[in-house]
PDB file of N, CA, C and O in Angstrom:
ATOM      1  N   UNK A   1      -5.868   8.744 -14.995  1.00  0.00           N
ATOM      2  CA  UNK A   1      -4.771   8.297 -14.170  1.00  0.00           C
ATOM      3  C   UNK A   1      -3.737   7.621 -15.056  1.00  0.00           C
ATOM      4  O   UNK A   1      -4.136   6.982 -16.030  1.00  0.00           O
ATOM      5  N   UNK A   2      -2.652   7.698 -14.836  1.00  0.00           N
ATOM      6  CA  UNK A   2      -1.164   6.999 -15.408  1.00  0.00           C
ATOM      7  C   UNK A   2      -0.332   6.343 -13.790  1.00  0.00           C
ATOM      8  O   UNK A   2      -0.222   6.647 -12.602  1.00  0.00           O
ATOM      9  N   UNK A   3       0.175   5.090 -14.945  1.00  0.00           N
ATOM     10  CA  UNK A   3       1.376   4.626 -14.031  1.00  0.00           C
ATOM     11  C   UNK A   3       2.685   5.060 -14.373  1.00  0.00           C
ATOM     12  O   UNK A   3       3.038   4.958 -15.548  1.00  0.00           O
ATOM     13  N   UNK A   4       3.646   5.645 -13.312  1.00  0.00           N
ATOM     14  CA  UNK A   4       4.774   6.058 -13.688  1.00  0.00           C
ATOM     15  C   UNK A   4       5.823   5.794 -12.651  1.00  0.00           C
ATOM     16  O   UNK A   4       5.447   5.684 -11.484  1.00  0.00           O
ATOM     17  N   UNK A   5       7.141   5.676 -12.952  1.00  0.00           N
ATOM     18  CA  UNK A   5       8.274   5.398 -11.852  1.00  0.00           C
ATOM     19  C   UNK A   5       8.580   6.435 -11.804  1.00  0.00           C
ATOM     20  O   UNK A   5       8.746   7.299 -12.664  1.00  0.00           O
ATOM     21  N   UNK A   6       8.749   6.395  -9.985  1.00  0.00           N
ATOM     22  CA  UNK A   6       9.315   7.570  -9.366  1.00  0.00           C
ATOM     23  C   UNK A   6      11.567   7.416 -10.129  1.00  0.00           C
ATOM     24  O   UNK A   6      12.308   6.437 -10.045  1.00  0.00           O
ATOM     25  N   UNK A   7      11.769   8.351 -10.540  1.00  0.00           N
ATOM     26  CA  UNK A   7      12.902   8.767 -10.835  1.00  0.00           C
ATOM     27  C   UNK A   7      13.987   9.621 -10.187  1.00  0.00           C
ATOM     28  O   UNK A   7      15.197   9.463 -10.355  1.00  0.00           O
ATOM     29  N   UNK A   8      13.325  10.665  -9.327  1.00  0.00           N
ATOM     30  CA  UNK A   8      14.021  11.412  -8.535  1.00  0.00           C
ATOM     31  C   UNK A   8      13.353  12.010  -7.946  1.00  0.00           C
ATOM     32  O   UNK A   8      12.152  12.018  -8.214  1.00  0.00           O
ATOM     33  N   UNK A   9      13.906  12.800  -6.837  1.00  0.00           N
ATOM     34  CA  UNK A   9      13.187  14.599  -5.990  1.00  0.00           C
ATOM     35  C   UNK A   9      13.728  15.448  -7.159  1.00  0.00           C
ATOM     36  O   UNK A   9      14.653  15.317  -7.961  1.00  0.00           O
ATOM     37  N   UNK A  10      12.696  16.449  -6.908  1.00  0.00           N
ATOM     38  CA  UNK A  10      12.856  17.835  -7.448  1.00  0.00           C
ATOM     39  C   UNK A  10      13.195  18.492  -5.424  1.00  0.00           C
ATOM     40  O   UNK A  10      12.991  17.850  -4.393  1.00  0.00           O
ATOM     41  N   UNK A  11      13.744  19.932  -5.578  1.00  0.00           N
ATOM     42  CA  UNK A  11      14.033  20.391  -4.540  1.00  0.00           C
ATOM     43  C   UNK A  11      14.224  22.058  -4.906  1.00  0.00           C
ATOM     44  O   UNK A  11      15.297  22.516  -5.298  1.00  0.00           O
ATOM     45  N   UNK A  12      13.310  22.663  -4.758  1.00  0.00           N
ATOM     46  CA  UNK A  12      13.422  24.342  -4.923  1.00  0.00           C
ATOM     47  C   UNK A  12      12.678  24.934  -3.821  1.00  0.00           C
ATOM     48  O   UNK A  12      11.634  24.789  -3.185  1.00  0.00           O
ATOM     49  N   UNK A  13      14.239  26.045  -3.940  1.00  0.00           N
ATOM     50  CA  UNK A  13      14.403  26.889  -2.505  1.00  0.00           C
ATOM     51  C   UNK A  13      13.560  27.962  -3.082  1.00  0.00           C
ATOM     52  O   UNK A  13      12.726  28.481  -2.341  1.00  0.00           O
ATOM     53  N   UNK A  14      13.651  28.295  -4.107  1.00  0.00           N
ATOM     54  CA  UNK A  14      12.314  29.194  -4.156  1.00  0.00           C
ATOM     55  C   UNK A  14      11.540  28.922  -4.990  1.00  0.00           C
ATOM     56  O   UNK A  14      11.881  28.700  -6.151  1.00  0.00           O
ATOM     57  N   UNK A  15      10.079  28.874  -4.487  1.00  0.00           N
ATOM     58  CA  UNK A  15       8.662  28.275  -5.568  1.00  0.00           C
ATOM     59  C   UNK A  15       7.506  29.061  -5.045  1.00  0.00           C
ATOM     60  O   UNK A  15       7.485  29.498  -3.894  1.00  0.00           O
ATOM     61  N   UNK A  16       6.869  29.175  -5.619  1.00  0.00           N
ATOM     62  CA  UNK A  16       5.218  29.885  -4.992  1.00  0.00           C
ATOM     63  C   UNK A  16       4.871  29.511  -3.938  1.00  0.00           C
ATOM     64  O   UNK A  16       5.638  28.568  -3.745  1.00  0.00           O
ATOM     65  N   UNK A  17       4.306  29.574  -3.179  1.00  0.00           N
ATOM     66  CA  UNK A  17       4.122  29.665  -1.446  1.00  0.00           C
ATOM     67  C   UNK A  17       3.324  28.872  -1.451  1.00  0.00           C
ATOM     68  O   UNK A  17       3.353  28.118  -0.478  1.00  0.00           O
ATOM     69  N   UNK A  18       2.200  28.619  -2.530  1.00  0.00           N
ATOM     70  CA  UNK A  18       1.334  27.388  -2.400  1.00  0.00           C
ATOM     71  C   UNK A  18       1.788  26.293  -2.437  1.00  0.00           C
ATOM     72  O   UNK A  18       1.086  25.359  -2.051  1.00  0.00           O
ATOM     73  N   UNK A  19       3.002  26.081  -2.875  1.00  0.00           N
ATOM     74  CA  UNK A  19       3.843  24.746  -2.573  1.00  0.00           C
ATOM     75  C   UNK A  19       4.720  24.267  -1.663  1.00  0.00           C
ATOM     76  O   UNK A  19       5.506  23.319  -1.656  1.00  0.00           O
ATOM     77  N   UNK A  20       4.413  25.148  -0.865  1.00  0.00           N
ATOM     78  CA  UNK A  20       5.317  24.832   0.349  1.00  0.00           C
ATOM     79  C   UNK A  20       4.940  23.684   1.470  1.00  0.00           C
ATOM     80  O   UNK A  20       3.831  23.550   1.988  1.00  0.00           O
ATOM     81  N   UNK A  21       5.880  23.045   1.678  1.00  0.00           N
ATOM     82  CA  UNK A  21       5.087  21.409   2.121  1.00  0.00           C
ATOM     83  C   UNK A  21       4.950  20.566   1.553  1.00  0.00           C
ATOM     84  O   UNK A  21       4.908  19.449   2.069  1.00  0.00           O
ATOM     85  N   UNK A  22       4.781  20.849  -0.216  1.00  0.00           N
ATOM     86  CA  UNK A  22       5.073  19.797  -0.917  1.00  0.00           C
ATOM     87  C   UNK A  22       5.946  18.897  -1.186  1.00  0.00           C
ATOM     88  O   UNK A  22       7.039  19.291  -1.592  1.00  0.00           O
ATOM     89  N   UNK A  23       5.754  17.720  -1.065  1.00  0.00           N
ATOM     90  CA  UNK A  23       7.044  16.957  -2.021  1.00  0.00           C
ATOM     91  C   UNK A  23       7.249  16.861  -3.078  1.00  0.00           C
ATOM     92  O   UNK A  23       6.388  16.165  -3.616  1.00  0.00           O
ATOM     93  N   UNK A  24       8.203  17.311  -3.937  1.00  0.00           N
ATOM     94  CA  UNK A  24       7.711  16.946  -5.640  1.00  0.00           C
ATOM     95  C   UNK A  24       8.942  15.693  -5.587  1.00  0.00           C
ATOM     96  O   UNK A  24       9.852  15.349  -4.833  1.00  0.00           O
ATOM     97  N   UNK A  25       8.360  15.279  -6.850  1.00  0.00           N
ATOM     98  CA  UNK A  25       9.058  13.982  -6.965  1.00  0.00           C
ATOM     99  C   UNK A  25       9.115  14.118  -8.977  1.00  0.00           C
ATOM    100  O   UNK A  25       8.162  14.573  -9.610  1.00  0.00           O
ATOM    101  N   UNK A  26      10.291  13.667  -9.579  1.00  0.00           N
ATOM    102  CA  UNK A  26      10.341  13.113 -10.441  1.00  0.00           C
ATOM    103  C   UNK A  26       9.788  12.161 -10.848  1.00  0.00           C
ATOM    104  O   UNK A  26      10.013  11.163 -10.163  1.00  0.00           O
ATOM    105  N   UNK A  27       8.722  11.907 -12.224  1.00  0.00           N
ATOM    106  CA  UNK A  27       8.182  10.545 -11.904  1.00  0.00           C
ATOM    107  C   UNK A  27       8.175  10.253 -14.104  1.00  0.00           C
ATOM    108  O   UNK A  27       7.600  11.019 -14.878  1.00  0.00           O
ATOM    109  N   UNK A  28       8.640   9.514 -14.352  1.00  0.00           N
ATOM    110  CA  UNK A  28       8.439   9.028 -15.918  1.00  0.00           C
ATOM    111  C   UNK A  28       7.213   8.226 -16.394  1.00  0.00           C
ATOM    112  O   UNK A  28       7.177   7.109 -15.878  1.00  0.00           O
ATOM    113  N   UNK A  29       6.367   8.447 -17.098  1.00  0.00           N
ATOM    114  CA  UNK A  29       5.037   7.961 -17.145  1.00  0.00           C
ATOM    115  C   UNK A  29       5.743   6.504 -17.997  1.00  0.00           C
ATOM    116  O   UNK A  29       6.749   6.446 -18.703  1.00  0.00           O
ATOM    117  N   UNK A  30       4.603   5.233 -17.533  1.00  0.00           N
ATOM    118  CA  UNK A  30       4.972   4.024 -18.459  1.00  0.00           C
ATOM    119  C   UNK A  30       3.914   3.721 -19.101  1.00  0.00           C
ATOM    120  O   UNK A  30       2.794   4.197 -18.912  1.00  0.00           O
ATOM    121  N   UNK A  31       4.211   2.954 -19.851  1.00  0.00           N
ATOM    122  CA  UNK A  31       3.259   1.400 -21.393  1.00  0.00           C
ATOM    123  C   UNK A  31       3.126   0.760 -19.775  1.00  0.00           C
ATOM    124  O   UNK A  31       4.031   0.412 -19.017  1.00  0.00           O
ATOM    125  N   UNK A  32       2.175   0.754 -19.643  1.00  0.00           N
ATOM    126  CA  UNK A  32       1.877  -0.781 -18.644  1.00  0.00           C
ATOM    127  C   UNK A  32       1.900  -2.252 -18.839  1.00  0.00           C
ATOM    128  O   UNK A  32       2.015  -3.233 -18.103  1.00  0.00           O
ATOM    129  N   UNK A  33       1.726  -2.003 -20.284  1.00  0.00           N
ATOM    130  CA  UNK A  33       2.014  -3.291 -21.242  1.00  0.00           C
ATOM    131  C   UNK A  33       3.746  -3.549 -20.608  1.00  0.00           C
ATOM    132  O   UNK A  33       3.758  -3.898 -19.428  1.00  0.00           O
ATOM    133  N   UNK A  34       4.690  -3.455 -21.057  1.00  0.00           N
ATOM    134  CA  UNK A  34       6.279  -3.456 -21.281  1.00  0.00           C
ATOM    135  C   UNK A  34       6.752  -2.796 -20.299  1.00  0.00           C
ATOM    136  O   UNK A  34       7.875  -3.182 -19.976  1.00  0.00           O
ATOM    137  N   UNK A  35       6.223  -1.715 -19.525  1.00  0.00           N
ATOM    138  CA  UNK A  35       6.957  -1.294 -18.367  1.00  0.00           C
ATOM    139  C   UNK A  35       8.220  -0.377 -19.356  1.00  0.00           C
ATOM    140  O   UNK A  35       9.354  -0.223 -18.901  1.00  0.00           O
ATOM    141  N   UNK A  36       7.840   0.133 -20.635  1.00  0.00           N
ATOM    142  CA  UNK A  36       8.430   1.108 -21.288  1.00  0.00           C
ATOM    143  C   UNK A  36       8.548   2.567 -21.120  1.00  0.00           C
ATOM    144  O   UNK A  36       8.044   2.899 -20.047  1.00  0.00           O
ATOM    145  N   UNK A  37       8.870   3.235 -21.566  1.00  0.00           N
ATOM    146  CA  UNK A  37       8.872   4.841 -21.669  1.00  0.00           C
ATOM    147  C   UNK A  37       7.980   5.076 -22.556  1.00  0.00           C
ATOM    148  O   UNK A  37       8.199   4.608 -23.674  1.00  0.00           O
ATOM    149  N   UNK A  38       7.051   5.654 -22.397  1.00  0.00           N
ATOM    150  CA  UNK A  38       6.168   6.638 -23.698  1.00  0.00           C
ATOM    151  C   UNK A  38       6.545   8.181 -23.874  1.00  0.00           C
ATOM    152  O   UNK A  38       6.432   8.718 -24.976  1.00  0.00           O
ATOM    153  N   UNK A  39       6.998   8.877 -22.746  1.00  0.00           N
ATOM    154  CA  UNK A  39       6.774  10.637 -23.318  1.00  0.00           C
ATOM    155  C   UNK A  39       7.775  10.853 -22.237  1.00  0.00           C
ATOM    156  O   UNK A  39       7.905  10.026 -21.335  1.00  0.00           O
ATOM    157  N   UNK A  40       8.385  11.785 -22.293  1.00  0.00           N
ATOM    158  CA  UNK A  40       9.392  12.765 -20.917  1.00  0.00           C
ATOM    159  C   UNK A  40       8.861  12.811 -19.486  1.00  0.00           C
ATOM    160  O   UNK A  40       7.662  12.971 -19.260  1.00  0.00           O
ATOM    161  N   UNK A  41       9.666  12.685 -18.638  1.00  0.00           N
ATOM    162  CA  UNK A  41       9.390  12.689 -17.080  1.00  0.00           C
ATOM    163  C   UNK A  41       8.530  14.104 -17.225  1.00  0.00           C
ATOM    164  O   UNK A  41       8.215  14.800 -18.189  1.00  0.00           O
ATOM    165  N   UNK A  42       8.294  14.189 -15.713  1.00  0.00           N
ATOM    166  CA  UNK A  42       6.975  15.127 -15.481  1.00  0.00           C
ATOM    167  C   UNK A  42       7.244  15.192 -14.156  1.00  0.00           C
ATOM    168  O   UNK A  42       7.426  14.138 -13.546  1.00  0.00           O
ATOM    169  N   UNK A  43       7.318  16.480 -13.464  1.00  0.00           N
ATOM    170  CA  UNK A  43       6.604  16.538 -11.961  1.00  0.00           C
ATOM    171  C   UNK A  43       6.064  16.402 -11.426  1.00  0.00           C
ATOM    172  O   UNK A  43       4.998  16.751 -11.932  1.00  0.00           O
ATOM    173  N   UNK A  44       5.899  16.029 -10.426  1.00  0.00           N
ATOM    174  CA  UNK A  44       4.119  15.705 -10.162  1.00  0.00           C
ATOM    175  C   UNK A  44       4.485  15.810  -7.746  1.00  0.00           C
ATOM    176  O   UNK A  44       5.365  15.276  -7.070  1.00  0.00           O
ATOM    177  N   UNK A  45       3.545  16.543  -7.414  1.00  0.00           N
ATOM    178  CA  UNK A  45       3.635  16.501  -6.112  1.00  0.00           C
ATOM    179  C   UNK A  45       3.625  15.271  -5.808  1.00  0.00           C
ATOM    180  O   UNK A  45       3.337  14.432  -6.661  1.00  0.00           O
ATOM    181  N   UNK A  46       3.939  14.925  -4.524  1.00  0.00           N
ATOM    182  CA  UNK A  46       3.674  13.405  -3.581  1.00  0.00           C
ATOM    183  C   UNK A  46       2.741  13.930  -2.509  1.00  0.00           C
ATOM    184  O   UNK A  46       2.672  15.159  -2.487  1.00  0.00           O
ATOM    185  N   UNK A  47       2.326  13.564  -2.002  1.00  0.00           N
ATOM    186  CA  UNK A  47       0.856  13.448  -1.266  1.00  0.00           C
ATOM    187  C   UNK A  47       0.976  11.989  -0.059  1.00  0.00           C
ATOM    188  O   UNK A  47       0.360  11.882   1.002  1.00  0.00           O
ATOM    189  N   UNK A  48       1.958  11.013  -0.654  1.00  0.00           N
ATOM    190  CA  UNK A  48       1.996   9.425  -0.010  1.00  0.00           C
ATOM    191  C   UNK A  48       2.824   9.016   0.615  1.00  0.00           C
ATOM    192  O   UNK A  48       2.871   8.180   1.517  1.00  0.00           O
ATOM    193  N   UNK A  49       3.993  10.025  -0.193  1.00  0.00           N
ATOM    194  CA  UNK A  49       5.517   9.205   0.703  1.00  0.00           C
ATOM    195  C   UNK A  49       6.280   8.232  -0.277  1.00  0.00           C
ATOM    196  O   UNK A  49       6.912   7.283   0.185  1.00  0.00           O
ATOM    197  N   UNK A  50       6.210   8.498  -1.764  1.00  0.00           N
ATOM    198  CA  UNK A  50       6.277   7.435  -2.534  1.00  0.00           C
ATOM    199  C   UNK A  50       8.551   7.520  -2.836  1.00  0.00           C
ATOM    200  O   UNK A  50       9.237   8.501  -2.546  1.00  0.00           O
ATOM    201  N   UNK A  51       8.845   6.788  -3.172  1.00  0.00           N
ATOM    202  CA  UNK A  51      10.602   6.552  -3.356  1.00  0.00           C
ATOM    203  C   UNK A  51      10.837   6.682  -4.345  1.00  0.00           C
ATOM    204  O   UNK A  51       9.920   6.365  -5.102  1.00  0.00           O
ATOM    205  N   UNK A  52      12.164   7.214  -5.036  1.00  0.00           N
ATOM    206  CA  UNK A  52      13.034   6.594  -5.642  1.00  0.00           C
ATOM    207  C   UNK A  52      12.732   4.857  -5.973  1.00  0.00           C
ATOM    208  O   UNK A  52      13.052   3.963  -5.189  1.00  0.00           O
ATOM    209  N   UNK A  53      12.147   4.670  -7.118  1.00  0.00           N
ATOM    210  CA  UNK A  53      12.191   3.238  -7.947  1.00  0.00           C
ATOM    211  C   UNK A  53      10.793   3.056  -7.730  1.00  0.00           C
ATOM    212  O   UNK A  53      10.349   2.199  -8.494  1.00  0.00           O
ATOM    213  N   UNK A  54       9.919   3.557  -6.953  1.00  0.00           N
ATOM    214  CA  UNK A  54       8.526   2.955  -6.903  1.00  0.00           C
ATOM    215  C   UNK A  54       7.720   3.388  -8.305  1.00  0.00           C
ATOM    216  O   UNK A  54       7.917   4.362  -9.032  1.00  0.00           O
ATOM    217  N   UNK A  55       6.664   2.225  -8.426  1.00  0.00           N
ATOM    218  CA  UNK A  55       5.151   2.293  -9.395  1.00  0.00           C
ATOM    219  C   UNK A  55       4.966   3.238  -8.740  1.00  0.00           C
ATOM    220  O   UNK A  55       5.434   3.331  -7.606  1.00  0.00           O
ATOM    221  N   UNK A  56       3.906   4.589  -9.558  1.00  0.00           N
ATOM    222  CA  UNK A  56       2.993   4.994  -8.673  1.00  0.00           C
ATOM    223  C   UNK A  56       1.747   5.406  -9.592  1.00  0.00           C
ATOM    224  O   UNK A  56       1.673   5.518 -10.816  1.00  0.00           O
ATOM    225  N   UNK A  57       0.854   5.580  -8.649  1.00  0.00           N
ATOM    226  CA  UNK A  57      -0.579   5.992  -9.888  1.00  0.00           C
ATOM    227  C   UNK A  57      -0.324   8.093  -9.998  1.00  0.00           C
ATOM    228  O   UNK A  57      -0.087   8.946  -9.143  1.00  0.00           O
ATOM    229  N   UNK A  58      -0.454   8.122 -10.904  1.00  0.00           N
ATOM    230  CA  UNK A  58      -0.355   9.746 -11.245  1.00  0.00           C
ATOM    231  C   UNK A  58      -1.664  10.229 -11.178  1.00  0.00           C
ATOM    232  O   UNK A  58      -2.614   9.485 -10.931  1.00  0.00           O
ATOM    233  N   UNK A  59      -1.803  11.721 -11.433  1.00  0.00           N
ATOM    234  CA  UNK A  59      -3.921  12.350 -11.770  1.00  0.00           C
ATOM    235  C   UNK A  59      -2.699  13.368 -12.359  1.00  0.00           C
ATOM    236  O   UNK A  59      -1.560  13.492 -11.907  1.00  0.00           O
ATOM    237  N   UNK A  60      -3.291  14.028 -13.472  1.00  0.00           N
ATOM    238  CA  UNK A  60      -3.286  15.224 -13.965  1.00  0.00           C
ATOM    239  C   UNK A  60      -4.338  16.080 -13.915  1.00  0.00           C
ATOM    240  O   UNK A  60      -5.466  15.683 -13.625  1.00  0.00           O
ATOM    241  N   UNK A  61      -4.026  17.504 -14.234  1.00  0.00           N
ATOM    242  CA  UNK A  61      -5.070  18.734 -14.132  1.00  0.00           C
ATOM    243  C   UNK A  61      -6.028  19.082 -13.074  1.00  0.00           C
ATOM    244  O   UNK A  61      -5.649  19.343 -11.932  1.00  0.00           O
ATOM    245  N   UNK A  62      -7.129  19.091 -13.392  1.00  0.00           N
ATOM    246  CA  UNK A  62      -8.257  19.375 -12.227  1.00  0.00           C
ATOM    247  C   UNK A  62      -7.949  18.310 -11.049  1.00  0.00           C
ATOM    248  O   UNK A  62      -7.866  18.749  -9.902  1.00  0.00           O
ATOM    249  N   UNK A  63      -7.815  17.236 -11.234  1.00  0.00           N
ATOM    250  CA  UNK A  63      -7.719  16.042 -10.719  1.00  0.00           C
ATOM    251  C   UNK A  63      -6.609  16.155  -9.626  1.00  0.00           C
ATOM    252  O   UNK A  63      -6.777  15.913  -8.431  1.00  0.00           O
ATOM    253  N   UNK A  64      -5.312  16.610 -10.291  1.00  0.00           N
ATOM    254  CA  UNK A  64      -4.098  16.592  -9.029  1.00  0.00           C
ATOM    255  C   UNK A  64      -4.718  18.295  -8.504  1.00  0.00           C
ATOM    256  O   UNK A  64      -4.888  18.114  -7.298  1.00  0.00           O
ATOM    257  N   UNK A  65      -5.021  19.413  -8.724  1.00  0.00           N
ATOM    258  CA  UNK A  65      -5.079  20.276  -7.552  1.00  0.00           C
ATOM    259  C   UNK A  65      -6.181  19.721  -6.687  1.00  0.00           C
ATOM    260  O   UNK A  65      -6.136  20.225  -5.565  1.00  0.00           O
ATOM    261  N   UNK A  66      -7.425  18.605  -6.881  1.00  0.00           N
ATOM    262  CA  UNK A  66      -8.364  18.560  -6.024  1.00  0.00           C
ATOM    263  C   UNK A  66      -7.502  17.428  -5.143  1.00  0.00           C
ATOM    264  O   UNK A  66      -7.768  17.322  -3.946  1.00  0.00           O
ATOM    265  N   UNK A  67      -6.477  16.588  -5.734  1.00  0.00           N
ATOM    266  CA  UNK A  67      -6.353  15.468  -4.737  1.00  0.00           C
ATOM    267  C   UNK A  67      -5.277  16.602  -3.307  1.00  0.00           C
ATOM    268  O   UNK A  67      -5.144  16.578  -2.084  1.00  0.00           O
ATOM    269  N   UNK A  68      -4.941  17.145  -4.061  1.00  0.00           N
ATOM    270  CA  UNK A  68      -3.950  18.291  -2.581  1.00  0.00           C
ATOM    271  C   UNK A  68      -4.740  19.234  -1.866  1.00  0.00           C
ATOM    272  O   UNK A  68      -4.250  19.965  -1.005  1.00  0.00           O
ATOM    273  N   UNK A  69      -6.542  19.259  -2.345  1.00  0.00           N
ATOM    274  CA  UNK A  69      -7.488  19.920  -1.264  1.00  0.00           C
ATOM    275  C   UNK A  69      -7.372  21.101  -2.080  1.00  0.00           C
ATOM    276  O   UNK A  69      -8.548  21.390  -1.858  1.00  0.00           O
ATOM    277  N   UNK A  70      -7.040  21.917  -2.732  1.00  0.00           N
ATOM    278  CA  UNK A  70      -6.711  23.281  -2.768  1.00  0.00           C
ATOM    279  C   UNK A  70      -7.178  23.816  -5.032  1.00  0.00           C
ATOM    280  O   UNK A  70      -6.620  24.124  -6.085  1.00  0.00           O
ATOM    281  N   UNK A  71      -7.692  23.719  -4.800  1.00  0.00           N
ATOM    282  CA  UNK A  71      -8.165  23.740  -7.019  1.00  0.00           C
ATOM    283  C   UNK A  71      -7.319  25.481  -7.003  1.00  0.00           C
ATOM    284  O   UNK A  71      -7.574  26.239  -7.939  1.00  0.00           O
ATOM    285  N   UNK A  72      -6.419  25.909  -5.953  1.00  0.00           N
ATOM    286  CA  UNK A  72      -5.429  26.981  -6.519  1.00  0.00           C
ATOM    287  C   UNK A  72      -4.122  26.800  -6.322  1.00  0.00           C
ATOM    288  O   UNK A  72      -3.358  27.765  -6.313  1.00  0.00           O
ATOM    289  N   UNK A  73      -3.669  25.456  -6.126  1.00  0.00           N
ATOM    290  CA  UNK A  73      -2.123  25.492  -5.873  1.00  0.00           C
ATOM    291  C   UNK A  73      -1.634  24.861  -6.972  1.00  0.00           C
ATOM    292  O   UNK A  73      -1.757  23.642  -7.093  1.00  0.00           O
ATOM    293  N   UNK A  74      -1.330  25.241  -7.435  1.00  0.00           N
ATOM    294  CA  UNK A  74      -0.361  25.153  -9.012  1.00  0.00           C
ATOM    295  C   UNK A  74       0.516  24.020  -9.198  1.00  0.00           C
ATOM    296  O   UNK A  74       1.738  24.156  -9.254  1.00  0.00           O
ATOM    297  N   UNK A  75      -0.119  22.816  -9.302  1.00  0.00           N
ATOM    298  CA  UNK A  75       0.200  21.678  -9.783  1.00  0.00           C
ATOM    299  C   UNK A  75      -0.504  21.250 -10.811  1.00  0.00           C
ATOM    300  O   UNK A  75      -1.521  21.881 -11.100  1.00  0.00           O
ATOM    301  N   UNK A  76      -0.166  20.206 -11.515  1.00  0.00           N
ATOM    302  CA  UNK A  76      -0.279  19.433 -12.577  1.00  0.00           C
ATOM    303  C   UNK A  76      -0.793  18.324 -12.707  1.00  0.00           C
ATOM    304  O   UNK A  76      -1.842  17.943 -13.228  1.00  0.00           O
ATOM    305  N   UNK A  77       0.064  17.804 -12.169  1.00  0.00           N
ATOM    306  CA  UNK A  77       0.505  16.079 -11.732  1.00  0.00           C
ATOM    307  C   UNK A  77       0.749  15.741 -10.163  1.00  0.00           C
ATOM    308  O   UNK A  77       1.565  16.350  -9.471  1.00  0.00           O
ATOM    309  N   UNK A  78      -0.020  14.751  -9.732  1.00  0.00           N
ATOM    310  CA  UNK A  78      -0.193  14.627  -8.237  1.00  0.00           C
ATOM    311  C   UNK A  78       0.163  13.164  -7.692  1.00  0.00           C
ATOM    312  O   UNK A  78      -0.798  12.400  -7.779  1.00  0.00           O
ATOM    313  N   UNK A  79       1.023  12.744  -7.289  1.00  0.00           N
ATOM    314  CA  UNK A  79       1.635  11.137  -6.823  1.00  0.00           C
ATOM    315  C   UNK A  79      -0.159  11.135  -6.286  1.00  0.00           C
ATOM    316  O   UNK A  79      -0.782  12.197  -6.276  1.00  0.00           O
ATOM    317  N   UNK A  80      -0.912   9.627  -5.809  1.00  0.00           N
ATOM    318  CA  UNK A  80      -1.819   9.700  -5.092  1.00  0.00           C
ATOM    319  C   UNK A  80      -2.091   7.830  -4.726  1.00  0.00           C
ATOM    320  O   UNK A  80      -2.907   7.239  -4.020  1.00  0.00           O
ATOM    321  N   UNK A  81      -1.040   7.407  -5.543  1.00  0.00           N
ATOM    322  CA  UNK A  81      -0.611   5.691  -5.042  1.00  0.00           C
ATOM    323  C   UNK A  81       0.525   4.863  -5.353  1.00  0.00           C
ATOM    324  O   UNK A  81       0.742   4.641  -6.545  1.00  0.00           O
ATOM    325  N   UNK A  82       1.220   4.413  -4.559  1.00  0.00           N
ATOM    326  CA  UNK A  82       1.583   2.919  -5.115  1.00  0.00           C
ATOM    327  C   UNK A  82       1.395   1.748  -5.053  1.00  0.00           C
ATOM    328  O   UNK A  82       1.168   1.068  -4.052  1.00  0.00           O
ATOM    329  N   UNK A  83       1.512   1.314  -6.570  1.00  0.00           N
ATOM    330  CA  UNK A  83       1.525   0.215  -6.841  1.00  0.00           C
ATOM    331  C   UNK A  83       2.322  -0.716  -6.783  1.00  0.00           C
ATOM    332  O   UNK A  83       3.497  -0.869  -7.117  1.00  0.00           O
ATOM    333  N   UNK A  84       1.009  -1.769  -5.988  1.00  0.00           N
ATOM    334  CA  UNK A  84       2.108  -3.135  -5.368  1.00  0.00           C
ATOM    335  C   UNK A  84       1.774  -4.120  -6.274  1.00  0.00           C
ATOM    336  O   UNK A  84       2.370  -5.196  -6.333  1.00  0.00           O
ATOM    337  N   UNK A  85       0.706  -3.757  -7.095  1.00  0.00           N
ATOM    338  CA  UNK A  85       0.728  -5.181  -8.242  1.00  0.00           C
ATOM    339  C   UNK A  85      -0.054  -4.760  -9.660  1.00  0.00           C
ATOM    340  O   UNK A  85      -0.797  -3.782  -9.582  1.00  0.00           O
ATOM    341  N   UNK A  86       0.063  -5.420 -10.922  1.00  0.00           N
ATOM    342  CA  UNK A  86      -0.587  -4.925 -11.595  1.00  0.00           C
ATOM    343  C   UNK A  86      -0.581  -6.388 -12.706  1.00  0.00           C
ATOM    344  O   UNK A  86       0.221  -7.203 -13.161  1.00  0.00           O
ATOM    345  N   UNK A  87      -1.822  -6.112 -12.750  1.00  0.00           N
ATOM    346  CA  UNK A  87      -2.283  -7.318 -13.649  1.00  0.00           C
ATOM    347  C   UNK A  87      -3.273  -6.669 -14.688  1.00  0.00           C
ATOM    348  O   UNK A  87      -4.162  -5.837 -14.507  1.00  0.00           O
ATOM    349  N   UNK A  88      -2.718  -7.500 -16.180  1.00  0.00           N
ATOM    350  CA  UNK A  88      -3.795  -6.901 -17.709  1.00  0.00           C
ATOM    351  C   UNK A  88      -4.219  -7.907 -18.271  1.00  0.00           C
ATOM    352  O   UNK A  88      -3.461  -8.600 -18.949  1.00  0.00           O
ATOM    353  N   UNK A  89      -5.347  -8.163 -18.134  1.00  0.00           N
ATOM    354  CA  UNK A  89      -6.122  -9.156 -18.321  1.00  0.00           C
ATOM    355  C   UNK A  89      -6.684  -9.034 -20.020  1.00  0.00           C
ATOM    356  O   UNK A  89      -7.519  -8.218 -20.412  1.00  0.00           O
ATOM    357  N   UNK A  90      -6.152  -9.819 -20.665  1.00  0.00           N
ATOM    358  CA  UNK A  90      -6.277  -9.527 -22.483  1.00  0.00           C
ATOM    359  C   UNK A  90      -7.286 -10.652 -22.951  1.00  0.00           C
ATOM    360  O   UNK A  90      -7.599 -10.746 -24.138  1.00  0.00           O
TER     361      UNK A  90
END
């Protein structure tokens, strides 16, 4: 799992049929430390309802097609929380 801010919608009129219903959302993975940038935004479905400016928890691979029910719909990256607090205990 990764924390990342939602950044934008994605919105395509045409995509594979297994995605239909989806929300995709723009989301930039962070350093949880600094609340920095580490690597390039990423797509990732929503599943929650998550916004523009929210934390959210990410899953990649096996992980985001099982959280959408379906291990054949062609995702990646899967929204599956937000975060309302986060504490790193050193």
């Amino acid at each position: 799992m990764k924390v990342a801010k939602v950044i934008g919608n994605i919105w395509a009129t045409r995509k594979d049929e297994r995605l239909s219903g989806l929300k995709l959302l723009l989301v930039q993975p962070l350093d949880v430390r600094d609340d920095s940038t580490h690597s390039d935004p990423i797509v990732a479905a929503d599943l929650i309802g998550a916004g523009v400016g929210e934390k959210v928890i990410v899953v990649n691979g096996s992980s985001a097609r099982s959280a959408v029910n379906d291990m054949g719909t062609p995702v990646d990256a899967t929204v599956v929380g937000i975060v309302d607090d986060l504490e790193i205990i050193c």
